[in-house]
PyMOL Python script that loads the backbone (N, CA, C, O; Angstrom):
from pymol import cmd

cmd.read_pdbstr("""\
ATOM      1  N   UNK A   1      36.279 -26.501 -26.086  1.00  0.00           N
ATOM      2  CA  UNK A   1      37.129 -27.602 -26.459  1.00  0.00           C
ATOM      3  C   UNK A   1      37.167 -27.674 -27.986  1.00  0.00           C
ATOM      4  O   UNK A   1      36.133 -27.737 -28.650  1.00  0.00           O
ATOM      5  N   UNK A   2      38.441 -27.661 -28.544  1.00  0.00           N
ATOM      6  CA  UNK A   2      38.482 -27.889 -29.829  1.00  0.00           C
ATOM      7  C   UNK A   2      38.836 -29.566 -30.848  1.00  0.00           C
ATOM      8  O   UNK A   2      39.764 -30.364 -30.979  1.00  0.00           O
ATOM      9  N   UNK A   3      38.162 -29.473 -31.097  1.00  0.00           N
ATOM     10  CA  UNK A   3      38.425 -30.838 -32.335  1.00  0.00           C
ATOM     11  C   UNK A   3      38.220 -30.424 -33.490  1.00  0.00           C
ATOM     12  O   UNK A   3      38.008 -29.337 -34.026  1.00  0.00           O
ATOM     13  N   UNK A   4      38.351 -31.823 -33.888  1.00  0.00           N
ATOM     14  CA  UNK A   4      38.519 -31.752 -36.308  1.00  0.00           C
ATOM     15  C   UNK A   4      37.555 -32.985 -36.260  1.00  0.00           C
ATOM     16  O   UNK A   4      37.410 -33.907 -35.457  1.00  0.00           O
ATOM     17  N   UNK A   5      36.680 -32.474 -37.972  1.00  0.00           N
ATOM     18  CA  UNK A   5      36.479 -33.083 -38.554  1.00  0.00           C
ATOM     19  C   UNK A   5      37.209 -34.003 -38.877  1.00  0.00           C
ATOM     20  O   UNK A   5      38.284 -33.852 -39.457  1.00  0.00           O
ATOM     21  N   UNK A   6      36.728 -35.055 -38.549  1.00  0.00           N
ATOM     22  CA  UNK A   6      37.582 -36.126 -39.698  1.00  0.00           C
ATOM     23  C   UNK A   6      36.836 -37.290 -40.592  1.00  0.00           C
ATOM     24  O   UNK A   6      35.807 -37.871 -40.248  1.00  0.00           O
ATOM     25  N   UNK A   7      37.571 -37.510 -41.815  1.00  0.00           N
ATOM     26  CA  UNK A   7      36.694 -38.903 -42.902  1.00  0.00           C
ATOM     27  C   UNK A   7      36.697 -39.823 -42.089  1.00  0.00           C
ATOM     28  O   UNK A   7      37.552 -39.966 -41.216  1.00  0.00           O
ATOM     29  N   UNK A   8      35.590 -40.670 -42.313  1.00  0.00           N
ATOM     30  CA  UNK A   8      34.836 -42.012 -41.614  1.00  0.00           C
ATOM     31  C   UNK A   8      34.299 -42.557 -42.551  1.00  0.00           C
ATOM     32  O   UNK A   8      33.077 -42.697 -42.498  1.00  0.00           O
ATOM     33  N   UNK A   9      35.272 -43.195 -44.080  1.00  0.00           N
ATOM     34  CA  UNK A   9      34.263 -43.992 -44.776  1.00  0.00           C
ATOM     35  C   UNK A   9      34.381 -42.795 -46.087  1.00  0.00           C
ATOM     36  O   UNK A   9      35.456 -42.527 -46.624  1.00  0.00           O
ATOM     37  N   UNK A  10      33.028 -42.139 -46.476  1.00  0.00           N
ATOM     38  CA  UNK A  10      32.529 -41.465 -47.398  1.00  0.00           C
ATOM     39  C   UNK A  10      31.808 -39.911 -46.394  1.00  0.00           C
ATOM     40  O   UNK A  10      31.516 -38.743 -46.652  1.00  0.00           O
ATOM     41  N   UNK A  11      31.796 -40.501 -45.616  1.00  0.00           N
ATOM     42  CA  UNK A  11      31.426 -39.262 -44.574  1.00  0.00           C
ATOM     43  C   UNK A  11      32.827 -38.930 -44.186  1.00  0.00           C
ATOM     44  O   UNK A  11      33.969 -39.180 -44.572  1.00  0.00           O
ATOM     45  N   UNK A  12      31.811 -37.795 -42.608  1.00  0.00           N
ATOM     46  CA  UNK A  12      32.845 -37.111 -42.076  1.00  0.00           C
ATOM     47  C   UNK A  12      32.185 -37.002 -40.486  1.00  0.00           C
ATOM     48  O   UNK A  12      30.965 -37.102 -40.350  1.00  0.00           O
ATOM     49  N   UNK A  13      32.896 -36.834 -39.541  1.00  0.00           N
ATOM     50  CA  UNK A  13      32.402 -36.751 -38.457  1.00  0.00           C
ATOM     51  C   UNK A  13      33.263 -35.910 -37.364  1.00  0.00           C
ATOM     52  O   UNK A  13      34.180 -35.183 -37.747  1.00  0.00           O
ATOM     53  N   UNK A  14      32.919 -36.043 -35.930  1.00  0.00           N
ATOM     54  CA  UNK A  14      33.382 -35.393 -35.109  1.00  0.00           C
ATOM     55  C   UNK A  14      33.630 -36.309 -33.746  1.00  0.00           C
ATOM     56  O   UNK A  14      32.696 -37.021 -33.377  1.00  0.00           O
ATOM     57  N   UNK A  15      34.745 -36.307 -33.068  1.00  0.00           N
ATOM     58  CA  UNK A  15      34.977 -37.351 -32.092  1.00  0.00           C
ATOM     59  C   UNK A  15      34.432 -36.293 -31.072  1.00  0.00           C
ATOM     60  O   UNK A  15      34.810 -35.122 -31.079  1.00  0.00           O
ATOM     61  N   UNK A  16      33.570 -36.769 -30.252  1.00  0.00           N
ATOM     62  CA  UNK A  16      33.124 -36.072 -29.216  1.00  0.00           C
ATOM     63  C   UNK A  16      33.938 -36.888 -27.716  1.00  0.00           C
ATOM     64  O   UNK A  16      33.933 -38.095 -27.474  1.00  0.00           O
ATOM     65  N   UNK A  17      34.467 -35.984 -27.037  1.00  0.00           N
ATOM     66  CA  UNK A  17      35.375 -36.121 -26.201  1.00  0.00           C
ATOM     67  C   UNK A  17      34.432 -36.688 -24.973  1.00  0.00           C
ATOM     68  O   UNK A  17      33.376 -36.145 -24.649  1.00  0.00           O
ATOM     69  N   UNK A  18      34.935 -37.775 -24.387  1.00  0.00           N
ATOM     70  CA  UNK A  18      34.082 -38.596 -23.057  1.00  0.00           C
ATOM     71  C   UNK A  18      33.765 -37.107 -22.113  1.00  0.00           C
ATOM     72  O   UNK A  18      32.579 -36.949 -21.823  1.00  0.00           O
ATOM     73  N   UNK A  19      34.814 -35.955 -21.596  1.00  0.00           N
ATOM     74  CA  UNK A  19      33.775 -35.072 -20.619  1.00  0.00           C
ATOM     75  C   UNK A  19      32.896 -34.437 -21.078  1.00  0.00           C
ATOM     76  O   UNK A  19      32.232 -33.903 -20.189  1.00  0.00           O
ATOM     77  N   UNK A  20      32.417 -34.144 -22.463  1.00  0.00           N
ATOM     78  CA  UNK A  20      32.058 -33.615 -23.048  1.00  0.00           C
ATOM     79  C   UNK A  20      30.573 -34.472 -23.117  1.00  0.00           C
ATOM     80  O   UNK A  20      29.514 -33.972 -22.737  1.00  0.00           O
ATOM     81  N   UNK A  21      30.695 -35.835 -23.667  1.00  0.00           N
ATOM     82  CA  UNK A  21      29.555 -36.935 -23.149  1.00  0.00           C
ATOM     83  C   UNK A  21      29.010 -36.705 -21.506  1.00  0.00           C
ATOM     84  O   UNK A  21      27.896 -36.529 -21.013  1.00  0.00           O
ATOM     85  N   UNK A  22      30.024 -36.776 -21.097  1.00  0.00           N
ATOM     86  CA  UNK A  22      29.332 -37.121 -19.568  1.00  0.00           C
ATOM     87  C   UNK A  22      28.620 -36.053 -19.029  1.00  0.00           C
ATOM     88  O   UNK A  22      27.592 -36.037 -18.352  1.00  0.00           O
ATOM     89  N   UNK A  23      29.540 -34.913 -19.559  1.00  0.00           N
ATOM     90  CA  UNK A  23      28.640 -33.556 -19.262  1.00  0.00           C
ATOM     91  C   UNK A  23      27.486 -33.268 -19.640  1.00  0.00           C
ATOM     92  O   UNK A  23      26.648 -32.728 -18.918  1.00  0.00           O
ATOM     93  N   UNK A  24      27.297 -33.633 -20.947  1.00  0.00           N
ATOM     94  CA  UNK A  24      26.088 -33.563 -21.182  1.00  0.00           C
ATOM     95  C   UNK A  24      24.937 -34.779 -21.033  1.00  0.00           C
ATOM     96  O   UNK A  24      23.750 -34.452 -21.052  1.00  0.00           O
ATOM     97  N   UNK A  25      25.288 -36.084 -20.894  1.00  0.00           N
ATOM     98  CA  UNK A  25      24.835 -36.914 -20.345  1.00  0.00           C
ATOM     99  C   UNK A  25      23.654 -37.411 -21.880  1.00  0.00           C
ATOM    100  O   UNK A  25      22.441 -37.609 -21.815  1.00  0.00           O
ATOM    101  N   UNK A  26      24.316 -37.472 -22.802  1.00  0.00           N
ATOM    102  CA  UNK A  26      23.796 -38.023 -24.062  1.00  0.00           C
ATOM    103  C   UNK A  26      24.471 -39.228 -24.249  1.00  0.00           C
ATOM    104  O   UNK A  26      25.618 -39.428 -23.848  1.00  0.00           O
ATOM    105  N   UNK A  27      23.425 -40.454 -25.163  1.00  0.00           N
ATOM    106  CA  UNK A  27      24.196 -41.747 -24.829  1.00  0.00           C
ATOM    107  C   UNK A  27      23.014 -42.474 -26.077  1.00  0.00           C
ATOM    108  O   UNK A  27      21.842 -42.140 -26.249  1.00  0.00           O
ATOM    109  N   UNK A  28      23.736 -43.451 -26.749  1.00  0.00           N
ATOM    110  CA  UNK A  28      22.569 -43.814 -27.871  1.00  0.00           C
ATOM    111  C   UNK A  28      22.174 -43.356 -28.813  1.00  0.00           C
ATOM    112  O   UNK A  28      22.891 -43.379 -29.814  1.00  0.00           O
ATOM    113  N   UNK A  29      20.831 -42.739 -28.863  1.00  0.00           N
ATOM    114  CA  UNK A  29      20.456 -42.041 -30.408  1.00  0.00           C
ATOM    115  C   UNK A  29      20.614 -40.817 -30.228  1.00  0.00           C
ATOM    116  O   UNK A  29      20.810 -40.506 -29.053  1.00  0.00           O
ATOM    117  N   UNK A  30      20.597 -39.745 -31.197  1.00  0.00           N
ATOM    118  CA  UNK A  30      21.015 -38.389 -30.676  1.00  0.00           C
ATOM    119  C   UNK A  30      19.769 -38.144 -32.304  1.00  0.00           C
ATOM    120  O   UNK A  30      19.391 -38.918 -33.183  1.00  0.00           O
ATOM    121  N   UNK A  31      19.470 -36.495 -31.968  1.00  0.00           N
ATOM    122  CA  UNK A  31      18.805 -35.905 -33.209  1.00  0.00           C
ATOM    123  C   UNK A  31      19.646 -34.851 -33.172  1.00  0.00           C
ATOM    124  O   UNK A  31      19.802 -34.102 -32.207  1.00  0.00           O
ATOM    125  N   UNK A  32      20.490 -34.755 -34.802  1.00  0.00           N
ATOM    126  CA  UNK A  32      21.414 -33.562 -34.780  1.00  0.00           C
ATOM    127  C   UNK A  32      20.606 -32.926 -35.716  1.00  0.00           C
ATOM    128  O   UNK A  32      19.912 -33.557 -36.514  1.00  0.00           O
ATOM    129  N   UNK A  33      20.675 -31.261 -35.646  1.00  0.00           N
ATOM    130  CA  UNK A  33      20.124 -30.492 -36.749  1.00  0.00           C
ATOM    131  C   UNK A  33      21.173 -29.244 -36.821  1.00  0.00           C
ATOM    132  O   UNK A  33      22.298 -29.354 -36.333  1.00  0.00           O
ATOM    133  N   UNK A  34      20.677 -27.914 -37.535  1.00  0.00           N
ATOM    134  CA  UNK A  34      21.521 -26.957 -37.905  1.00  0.00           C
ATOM    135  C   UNK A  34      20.885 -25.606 -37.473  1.00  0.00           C
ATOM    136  O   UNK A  34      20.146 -25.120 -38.330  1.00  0.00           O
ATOM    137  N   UNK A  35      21.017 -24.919 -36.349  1.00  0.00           N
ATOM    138  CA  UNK A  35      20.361 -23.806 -36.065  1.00  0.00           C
ATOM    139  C   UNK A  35      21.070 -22.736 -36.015  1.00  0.00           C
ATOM    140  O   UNK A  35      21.864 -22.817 -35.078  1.00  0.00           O
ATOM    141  N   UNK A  36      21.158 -21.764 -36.588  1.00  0.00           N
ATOM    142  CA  UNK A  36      21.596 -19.962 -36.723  1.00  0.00           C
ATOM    143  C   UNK A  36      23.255 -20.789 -37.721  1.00  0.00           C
ATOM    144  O   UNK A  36      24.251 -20.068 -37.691  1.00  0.00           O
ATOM    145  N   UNK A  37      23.376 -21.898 -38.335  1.00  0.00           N
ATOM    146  CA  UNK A  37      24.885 -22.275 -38.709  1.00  0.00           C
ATOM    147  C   UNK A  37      25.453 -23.254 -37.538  1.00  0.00           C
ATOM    148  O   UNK A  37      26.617 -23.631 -37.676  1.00  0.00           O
ATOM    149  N   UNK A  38      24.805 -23.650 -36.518  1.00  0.00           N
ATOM    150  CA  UNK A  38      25.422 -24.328 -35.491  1.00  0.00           C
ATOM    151  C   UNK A  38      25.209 -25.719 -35.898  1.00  0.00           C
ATOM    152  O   UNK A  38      24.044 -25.988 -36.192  1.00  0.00           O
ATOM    153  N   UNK A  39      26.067 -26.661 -35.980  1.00  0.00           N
ATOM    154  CA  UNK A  39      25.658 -27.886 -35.597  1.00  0.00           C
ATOM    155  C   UNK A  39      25.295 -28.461 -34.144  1.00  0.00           C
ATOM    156  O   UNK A  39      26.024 -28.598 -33.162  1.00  0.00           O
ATOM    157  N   UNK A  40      23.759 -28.793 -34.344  1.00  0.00           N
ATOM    158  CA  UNK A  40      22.966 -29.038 -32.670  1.00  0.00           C
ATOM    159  C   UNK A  40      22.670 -30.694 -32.536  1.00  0.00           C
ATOM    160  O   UNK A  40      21.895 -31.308 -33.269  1.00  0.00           O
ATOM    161  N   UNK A  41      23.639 -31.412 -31.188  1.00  0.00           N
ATOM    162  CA  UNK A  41      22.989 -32.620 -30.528  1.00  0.00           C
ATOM    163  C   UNK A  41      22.518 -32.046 -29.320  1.00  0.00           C
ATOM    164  O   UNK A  41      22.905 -31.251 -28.464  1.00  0.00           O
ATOM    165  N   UNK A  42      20.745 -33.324 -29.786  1.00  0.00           N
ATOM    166  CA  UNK A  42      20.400 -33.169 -28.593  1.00  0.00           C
ATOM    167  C   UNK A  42      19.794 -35.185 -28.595  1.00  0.00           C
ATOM    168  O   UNK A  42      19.771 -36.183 -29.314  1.00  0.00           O
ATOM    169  N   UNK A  43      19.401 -34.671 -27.179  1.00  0.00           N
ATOM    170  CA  UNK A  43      18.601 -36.479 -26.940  1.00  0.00           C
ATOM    171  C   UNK A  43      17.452 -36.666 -28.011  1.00  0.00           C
ATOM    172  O   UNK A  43      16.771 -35.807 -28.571  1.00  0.00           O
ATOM    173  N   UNK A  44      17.436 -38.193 -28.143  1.00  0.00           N
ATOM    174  CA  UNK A  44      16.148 -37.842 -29.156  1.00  0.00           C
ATOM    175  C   UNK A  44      15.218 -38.136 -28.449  1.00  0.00           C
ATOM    176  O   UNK A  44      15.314 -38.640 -27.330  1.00  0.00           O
ATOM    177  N   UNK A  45      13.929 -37.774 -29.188  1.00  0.00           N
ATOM    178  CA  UNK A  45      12.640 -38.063 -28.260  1.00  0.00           C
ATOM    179  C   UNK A  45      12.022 -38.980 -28.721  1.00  0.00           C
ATOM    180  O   UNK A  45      11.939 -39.434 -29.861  1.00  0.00           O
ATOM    181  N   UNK A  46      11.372 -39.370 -27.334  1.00  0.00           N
ATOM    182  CA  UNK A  46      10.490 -41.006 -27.719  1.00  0.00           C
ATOM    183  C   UNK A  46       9.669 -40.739 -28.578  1.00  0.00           C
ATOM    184  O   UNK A  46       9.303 -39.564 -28.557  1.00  0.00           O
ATOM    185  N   UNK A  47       9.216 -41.384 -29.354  1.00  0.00           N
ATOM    186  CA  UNK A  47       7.808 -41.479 -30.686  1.00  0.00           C
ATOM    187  C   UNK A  47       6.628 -41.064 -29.519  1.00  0.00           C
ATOM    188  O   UNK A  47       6.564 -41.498 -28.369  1.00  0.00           O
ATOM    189  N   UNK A  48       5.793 -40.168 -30.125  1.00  0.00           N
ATOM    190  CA  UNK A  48       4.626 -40.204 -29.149  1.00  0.00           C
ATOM    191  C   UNK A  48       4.742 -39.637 -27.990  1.00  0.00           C
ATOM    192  O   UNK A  48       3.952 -39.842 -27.069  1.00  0.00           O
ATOM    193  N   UNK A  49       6.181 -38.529 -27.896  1.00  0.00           N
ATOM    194  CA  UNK A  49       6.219 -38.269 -26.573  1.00  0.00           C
ATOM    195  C   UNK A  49       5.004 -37.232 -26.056  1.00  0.00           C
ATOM    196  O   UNK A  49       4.551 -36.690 -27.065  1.00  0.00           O
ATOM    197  N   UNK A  50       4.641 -36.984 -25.425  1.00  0.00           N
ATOM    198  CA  UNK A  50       3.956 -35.479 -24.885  1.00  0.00           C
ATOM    199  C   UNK A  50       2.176 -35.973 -25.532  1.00  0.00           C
ATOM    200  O   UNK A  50       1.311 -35.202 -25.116  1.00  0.00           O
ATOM    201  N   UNK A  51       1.652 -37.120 -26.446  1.00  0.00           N
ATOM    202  CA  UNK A  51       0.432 -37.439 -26.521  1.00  0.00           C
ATOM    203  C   UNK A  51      -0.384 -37.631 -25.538  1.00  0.00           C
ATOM    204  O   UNK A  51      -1.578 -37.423 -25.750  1.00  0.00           O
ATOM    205  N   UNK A  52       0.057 -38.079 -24.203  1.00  0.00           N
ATOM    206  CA  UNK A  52      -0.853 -38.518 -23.164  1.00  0.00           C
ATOM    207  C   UNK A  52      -1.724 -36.946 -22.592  1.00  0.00           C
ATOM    208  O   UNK A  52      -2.900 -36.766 -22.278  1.00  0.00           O
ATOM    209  N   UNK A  53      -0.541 -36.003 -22.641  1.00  0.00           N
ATOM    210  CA  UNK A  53      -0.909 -34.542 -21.960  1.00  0.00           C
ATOM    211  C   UNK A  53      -1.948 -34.062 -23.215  1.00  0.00           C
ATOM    212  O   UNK A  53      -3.080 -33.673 -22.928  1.00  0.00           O
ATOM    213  N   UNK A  54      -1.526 -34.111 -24.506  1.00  0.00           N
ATOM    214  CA  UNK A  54      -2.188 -33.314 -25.679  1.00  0.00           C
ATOM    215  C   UNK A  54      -3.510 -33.645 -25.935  1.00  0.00           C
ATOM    216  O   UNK A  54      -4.342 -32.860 -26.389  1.00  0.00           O
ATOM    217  N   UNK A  55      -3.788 -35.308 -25.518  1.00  0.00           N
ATOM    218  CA  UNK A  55      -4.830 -35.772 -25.647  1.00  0.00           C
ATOM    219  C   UNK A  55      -5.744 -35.487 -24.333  1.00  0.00           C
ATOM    220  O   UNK A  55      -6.957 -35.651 -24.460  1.00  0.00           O
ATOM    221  N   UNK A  56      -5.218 -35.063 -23.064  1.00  0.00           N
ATOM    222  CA  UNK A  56      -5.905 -34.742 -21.802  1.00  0.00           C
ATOM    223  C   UNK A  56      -6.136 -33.463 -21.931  1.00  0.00           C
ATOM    224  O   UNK A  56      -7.126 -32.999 -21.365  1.00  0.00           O
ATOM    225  N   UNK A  57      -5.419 -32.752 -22.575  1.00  0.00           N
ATOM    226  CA  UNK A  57      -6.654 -31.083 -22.760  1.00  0.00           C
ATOM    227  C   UNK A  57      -7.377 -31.274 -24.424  1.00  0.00           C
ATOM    228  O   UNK A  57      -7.924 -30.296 -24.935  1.00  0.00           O
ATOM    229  N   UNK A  58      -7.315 -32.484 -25.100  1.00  0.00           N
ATOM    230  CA  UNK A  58      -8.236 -32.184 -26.277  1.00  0.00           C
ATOM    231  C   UNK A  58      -9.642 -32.618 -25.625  1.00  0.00           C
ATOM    232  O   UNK A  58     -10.646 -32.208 -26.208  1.00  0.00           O
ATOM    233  N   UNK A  59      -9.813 -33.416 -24.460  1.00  0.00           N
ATOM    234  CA  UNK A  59     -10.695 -34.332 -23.814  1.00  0.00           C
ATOM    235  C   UNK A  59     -11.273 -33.231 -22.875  1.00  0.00           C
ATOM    236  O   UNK A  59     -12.418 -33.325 -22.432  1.00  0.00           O
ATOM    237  N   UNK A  60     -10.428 -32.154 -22.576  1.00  0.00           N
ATOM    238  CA  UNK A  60     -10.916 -31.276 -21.776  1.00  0.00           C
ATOM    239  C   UNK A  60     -11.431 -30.011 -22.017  1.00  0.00           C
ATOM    240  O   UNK A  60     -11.896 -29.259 -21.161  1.00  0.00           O
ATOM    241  N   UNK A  61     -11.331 -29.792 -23.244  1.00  0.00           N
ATOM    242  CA  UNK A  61     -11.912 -28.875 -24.561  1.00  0.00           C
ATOM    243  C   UNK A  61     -12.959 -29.535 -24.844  1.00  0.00           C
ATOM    244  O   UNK A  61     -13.896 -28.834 -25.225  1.00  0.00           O
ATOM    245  N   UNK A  62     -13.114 -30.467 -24.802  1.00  0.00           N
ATOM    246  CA  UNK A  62     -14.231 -31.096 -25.707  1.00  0.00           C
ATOM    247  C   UNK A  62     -13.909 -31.933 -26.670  1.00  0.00           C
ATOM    248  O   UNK A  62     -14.574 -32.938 -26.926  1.00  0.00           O
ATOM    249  N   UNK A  63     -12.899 -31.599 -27.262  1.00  0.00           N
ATOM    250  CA  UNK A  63     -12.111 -31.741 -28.776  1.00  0.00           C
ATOM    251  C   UNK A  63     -12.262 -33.197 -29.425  1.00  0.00           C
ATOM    252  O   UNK A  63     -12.289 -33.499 -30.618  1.00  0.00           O
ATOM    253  N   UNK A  64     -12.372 -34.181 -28.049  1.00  0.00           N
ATOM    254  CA  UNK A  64     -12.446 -35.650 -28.341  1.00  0.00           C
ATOM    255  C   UNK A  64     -13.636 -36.648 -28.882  1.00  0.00           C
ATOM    256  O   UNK A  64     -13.678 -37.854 -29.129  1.00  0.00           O
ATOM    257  N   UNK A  65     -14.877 -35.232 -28.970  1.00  0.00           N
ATOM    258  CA  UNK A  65     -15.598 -36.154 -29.824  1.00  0.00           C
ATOM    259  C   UNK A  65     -15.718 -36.716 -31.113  1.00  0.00           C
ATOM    260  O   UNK A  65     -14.966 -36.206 -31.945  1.00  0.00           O
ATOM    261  N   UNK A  66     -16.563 -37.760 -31.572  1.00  0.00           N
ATOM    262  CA  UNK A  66     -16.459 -38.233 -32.895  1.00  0.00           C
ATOM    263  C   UNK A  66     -17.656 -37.699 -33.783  1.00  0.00           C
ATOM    264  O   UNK A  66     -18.875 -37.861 -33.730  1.00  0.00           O
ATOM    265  N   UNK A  67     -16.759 -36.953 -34.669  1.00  0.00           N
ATOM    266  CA  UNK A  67     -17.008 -36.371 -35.897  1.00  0.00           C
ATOM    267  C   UNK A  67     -18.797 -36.384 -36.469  1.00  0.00           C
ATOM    268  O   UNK A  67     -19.748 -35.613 -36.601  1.00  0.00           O
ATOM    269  N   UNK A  68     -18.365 -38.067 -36.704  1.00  0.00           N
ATOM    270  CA  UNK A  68     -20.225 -38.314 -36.914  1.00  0.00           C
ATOM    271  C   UNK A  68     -20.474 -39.736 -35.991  1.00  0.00           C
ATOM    272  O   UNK A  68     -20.498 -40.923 -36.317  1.00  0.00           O
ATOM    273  N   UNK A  69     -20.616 -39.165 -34.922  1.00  0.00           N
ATOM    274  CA  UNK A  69     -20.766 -39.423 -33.743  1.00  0.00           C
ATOM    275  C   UNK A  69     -22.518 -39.960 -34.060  1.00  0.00           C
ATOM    276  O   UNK A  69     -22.754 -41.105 -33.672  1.00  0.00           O
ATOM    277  N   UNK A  70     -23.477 -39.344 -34.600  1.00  0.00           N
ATOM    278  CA  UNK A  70     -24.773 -39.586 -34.735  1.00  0.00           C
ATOM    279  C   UNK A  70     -25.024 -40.338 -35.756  1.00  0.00           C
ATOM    280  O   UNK A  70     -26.188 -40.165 -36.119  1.00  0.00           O
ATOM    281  N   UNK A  71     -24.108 -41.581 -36.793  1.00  0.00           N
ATOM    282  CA  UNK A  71     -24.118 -42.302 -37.472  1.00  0.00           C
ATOM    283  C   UNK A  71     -24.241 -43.705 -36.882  1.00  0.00           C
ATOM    284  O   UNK A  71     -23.424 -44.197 -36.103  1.00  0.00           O
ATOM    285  N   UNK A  72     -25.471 -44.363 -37.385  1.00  0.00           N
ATOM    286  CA  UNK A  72     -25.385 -45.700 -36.876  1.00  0.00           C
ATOM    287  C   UNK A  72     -24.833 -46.858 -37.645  1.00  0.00           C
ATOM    288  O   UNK A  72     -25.271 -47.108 -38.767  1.00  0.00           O
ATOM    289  N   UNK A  73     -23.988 -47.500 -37.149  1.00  0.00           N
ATOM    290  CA  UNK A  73     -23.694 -48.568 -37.735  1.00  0.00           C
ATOM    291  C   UNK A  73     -24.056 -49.988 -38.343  1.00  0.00           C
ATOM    292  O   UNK A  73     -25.270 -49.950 -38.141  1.00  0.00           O
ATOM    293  N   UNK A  74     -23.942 -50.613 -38.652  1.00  0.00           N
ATOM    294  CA  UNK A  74     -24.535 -52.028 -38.813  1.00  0.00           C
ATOM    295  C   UNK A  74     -24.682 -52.591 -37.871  1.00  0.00           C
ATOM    296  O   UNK A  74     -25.811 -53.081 -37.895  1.00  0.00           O
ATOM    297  N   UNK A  75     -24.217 -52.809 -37.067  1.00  0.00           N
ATOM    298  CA  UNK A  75     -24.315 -53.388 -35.750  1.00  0.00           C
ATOM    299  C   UNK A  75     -24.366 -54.856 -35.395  1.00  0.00           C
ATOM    300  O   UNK A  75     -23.886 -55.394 -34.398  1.00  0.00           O
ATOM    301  N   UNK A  76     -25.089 -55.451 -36.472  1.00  0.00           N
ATOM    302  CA  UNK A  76     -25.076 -57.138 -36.485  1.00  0.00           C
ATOM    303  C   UNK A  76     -24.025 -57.772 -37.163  1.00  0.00           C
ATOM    304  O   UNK A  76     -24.114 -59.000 -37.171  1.00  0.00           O
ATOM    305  N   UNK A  77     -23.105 -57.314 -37.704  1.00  0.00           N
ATOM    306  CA  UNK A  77     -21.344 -58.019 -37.934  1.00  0.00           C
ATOM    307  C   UNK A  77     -20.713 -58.289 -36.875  1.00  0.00           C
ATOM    308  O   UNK A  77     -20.292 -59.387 -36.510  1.00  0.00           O
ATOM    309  N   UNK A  78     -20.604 -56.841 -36.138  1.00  0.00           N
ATOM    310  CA  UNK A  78     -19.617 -56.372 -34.835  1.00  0.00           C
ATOM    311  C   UNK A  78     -20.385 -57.347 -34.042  1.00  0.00           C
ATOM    312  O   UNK A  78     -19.580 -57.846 -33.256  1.00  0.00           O
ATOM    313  N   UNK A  79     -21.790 -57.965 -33.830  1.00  0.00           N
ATOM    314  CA  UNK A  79     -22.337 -58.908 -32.663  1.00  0.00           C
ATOM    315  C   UNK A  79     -22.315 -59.987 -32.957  1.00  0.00           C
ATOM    316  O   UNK A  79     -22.086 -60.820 -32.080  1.00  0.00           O
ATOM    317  N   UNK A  80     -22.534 -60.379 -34.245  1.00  0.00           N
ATOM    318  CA  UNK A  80     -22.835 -61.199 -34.055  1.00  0.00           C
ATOM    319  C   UNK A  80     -22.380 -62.263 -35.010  1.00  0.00           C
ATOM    320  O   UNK A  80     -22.667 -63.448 -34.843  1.00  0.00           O
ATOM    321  N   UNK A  81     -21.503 -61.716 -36.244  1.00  0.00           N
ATOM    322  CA  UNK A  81     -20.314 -62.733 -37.064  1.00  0.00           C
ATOM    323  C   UNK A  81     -19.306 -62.394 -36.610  1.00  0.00           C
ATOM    324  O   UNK A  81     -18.649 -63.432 -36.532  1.00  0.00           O
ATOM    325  N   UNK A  82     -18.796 -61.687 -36.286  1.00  0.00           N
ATOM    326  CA  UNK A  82     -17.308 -61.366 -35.860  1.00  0.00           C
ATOM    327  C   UNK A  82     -16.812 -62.387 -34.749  1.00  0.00           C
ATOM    328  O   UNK A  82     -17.610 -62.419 -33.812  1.00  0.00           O
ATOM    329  N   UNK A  83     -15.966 -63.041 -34.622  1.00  0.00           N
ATOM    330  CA  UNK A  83     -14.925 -63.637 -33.338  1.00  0.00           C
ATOM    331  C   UNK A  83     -13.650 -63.657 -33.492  1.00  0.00           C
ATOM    332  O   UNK A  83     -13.275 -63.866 -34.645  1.00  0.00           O
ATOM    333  N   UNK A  84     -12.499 -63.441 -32.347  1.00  0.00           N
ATOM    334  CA  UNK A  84     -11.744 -62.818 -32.102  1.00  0.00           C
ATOM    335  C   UNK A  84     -11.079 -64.595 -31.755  1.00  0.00           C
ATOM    336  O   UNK A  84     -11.586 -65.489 -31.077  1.00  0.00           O
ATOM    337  N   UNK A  85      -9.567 -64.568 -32.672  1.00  0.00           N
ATOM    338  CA  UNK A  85      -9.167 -65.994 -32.148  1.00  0.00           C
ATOM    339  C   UNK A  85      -7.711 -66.298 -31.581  1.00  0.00           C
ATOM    340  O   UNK A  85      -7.430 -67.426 -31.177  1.00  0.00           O
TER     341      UNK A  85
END
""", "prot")
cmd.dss("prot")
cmd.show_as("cartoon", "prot")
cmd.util.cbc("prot")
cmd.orient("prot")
């Protein structure tokens, strides 16, 4: 399917044709970039997507322990001035 650029303002853009939407089933935010010279939409992705999985094999490596894990803390702030209001 062919279209034009056209000015919008100080920009420039592209009317993307409704079968062209529906076909691809994009709607809302989009992340466009530039690959081999192509201009690329795709869906965007949620913040944080794919953390729940990345963090279930760092936990399964091991990966999830803390650093200085064998450091003791003060311990009598966190018990015993601290309250939560």
């Amino acid at each position: 399917m062919r279209t034009r650029i056209v000015k919008i303002g100080n920009s420039q853009g592209v009317r993307i044709p409704k079968a062209l939407l529906e076909e691809s089933g994009l709607s809302g935010e989009v992340d466009i970039s530039v690959h081999d010279g192509a201009l690329v939409i795709a869906a965007a992705g949620r913040p944080r997507q794919g953390w729940d999985e990345a963090f279930r094999q760092m936990a399964l490596r091991g990966g999830d322990e803390l650093i200085d894990g064998d450091v003791v803390t003060s311990g009598t702030f966190d018990e015993k001035s601290w309250t939560w209001e």
